[in-house]
Wavefront OBJ file of the C-alpha trace (Angstrom):
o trace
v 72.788 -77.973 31.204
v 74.514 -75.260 29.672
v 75.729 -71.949 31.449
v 73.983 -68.812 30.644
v 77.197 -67.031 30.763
v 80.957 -68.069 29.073
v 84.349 -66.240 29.470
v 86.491 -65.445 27.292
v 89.626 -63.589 26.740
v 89.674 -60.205 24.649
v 92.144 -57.761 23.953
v 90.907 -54.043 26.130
v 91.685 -50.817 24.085
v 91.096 -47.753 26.280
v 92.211 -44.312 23.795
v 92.029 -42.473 27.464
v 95.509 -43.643 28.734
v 95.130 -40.358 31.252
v 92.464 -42.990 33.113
v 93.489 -46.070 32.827
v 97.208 -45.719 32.381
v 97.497 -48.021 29.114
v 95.994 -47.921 25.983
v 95.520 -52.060 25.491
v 94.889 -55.067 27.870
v 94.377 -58.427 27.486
v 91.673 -59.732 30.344
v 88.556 -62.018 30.428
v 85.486 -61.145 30.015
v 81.721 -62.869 30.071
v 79.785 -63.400 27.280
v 75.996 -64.448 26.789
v 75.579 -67.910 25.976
v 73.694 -68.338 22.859
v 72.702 -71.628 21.658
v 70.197 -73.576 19.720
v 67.283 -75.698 21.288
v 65.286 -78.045 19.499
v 61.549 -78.078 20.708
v 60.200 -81.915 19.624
v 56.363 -82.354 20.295
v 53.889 -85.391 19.611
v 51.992 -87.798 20.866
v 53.129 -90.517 23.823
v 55.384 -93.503 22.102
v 59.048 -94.208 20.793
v 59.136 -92.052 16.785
v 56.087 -90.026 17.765
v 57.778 -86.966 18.939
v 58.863 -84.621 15.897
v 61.157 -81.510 15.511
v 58.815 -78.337 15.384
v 61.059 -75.895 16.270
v 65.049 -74.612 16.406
v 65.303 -71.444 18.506
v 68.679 -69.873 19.437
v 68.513 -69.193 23.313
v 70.549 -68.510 26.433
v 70.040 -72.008 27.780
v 68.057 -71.954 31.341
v 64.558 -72.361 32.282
v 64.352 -74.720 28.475
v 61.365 -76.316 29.581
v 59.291 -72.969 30.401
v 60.429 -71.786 27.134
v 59.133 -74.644 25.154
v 55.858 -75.010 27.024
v 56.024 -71.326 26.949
v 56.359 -71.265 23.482
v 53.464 -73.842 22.557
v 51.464 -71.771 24.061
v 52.027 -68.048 22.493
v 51.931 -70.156 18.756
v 48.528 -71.807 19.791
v 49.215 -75.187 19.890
v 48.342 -75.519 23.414
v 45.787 -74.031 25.657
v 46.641 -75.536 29.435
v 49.463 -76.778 31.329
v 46.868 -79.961 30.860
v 47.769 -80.156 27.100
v 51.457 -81.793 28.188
v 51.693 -84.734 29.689
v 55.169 -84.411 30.013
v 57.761 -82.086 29.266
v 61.498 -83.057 29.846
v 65.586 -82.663 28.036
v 66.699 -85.170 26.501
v 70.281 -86.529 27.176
v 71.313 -87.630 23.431
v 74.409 -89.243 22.842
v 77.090 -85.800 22.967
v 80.162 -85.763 24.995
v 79.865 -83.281 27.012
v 75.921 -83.420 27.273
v 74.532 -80.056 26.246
v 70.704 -80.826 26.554
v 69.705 -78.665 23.709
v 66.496 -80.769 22.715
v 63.141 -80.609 24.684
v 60.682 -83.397 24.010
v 57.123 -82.834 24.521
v 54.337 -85.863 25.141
v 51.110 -84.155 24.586
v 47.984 -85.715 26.399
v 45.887 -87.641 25.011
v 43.056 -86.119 22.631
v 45.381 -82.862 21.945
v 45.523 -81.993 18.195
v 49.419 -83.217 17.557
v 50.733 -80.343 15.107
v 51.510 -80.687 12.181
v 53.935 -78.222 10.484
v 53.186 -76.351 7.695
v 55.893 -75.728 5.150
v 54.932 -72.085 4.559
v 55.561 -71.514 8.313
v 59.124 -71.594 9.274
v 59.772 -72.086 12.695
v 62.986 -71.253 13.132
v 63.888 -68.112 15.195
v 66.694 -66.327 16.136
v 67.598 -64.518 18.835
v 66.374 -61.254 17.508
v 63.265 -62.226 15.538
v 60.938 -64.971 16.584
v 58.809 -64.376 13.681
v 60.762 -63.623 10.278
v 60.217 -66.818 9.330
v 56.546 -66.763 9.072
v 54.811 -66.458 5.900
v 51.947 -64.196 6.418
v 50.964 -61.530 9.264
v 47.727 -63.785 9.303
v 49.691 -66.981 9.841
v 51.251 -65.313 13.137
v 47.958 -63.776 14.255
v 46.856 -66.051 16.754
v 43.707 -65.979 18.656
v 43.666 -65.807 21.974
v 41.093 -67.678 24.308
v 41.532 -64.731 26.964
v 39.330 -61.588 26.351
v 42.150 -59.211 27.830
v 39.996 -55.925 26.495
v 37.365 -57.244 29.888
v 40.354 -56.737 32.137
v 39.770 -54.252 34.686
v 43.249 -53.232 35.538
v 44.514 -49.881 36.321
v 48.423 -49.180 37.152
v 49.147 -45.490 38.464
v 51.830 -44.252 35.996
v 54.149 -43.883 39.460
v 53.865 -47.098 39.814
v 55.121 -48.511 36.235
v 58.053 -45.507 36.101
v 58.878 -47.573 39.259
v 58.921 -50.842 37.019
v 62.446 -50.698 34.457
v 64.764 -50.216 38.111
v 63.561 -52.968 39.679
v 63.662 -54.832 35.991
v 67.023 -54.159 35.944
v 67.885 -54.734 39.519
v 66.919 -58.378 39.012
v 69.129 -58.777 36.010
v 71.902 -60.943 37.333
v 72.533 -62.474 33.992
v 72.850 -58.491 32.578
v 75.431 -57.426 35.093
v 77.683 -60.478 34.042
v 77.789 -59.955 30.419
v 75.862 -56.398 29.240
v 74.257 -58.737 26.713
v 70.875 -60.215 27.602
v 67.441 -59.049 27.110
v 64.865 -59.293 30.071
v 60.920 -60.136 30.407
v 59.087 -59.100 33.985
v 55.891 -60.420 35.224
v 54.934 -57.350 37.933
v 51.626 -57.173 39.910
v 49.689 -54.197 39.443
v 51.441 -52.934 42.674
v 54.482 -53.302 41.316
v 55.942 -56.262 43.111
v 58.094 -58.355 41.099
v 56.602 -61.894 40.314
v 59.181 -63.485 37.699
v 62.144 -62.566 35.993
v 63.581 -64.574 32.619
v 66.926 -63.409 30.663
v 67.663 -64.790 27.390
v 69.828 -63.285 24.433
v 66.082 -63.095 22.529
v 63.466 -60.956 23.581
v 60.982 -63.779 22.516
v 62.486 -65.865 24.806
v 62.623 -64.216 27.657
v 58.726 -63.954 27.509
v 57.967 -67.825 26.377
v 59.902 -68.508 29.502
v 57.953 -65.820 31.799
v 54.933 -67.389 30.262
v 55.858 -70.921 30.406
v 56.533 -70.804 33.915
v 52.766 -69.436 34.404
v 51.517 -72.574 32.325
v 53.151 -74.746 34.573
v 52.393 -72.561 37.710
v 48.609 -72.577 36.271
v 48.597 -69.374 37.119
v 46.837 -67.970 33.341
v 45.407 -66.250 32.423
v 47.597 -63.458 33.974
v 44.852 -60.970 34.716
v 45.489 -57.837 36.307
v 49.185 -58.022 35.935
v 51.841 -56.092 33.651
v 54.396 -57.445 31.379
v 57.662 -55.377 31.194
v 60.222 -55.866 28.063
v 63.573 -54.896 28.305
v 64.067 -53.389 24.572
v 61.247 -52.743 21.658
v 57.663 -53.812 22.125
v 57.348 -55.798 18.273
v 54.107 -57.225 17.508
v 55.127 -60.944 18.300
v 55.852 -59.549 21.390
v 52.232 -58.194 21.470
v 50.572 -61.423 20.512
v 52.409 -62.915 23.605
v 51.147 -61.112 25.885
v 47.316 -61.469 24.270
v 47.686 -64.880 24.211
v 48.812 -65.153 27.899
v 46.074 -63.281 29.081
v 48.550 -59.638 29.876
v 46.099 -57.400 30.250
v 49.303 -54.267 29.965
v 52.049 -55.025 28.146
v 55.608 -52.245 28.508
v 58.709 -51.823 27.125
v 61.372 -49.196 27.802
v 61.952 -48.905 23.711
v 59.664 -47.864 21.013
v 56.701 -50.337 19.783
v 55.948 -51.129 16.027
v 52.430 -50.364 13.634
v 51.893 -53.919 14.398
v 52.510 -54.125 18.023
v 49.693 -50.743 18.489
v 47.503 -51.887 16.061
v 47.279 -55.550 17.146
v 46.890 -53.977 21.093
v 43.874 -51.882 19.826
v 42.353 -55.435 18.676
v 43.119 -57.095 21.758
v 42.212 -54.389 23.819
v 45.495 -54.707 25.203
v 47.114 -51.811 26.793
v 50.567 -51.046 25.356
v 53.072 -48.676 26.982
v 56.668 -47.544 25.308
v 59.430 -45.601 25.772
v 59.034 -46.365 29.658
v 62.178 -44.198 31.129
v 62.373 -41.989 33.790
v 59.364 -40.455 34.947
v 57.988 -40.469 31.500
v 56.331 -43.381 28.746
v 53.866 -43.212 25.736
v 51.136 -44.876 26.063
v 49.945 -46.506 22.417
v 46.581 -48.269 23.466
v 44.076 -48.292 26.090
v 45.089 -45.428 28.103
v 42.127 -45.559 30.684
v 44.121 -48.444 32.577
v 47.246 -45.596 33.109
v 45.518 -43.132 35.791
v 48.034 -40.168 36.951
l 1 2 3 4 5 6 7 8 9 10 11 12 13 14 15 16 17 18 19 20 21 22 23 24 25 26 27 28 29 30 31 32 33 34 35 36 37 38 39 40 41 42 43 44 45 46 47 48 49 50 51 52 53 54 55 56 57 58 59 60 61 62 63 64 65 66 67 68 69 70 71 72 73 74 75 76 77 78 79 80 81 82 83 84 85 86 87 88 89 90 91 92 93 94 95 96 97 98 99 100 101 102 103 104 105 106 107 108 109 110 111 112 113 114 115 116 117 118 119 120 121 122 123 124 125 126 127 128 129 130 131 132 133 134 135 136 137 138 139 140 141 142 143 144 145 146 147 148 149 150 151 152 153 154 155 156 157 158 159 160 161 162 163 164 165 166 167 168 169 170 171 172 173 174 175 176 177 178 179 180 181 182 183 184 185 186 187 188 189 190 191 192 193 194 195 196 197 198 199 200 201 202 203 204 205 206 207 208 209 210 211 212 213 214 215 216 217 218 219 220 221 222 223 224 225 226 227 228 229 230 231 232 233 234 235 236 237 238 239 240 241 242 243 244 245 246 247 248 249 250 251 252 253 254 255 256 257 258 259 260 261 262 263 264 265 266 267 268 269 270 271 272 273 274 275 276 277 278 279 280 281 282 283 284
């Protein structure tokens, strides 16, 4: 498989020669991998399988992202739903593994792609392809507004530290975005990097699919950068009852947490945070 992290050499201007003695350098440094991944997904049997999606990732943890993925769009329910999930090898020299094929079990719905729906994403924006907010509005099956969390606000000030103590991918290269699963105690339960923030929480929530661990009641989902409302409708669909980012959220991300009865925290720095839905789960 790919590496998450590259080097490469780049030329070092410093303007403070009183510190560092020279202005230039030449000296490696690491980079985030990004590269695409082809999700494939059909039924069982050679020519059923079918590209669905092309998403440009930091490869690692591929089949949590796909699985991950399947399940934030809707188009499965349970780890039950695969039958199997697994790279494929293809014919390159040297093998990069960017396809995932997925063999749905038998009875699933196999999906079929609508042309107004683009499902390509980017690492920035997982959803600028889509047609319609009400083509990226998916239900969820979990009725997160029932959760009966509460998190002390000590507690998630505590949370962006140890999110970015865990970021081994981060120190490297300065250039990947992270996606925490914490307990309501604040103990650390996954970490994913990926250059997309999308990513980073398909493969958080894949990994639960395949853990069969959802819905994730009673636990908190922290974002490294904005909370956006694809963001939002990951964390709904994985059951999230509190979702947290240490950047600002969108009108979409607050008003699809009001429908949800999600809770939605921003701004999450220092002893400090907004808190844009369902307060009553924050006690001070």
């Amino acid at each position: 498989m790919g590496r998450a992290t590259d080097r490469r050499g780049v030329l070092r201007i410093d303007l403070d020669a009183a510190t560092t003695g020279r202005t230039s350098v030449r000296r490696q440094d690491s980079l985030a991998v990004e590269e695409p991944l082809e999700i494939r997904v059909g039924a069982a049997g050679p020519g059923r399988r079918r590209p669905l999606a092309v998403t440009m990732r930091t490869p690692g943890d591929d089949l949590d992202l796909a699985i991950g993925f399947l399940l934030t769009e809707g188009l499965i329910r349970t780890a039950d739903d695969v039958r199997t999930a697994q790279l494929c090898a293809g014919a390159e020299t040297p093998n990069t593994y960017n396809v995932v094929d997925v063999v749905l079990s038998p009875g699933v719905p196999e999906t079929v792609v609508d042309p107004a729906r683009n499902f390509y994403t980017t690492s920035s924006c997982g959803v600028c392809g889509k047609a319609s907010i009400d083509a990226v509005r998916t239900r969820s099956v979990f009725a997160v507004g029932d959760d009966p969390l509460t998190v002390s606000a000590a507690v998630l000030t505590a949370l962006p530290d140890r999110l970015r103590a865990a970021q081994r991918g981060f120190d490297r290269t300065g250039g990947l975005h992270a996606a925490g699963l914490f307990t309501a105690d604040g103990d650390l339960v996954v970490l994913r990097e990926d250059v997309g923030r999308h990513n980073a929480v398909d493969k958080v929530v894949g990994w639960a699919v395949r853990e069969r661990r959802l819905p994730l009641a009673g636990h908190v989902l922290l974002v490294s950068g904005r909370a956006s409302f694809e963001l939002t409708q990951k964390a709904w669909m994985a059951g999230v009852p509190l979702l947290a980012a240490v950047s600002a959220p969108s009108t979409l991300a607050v008003e699809l947490a009001e429908e949800a009865g999600l809770t939605l925290v921003g701004f999450l720095r220092g002893d400090a945070m907004n808190v844009y839905a369902r307060p009553d789960r924050v006690t001070t």
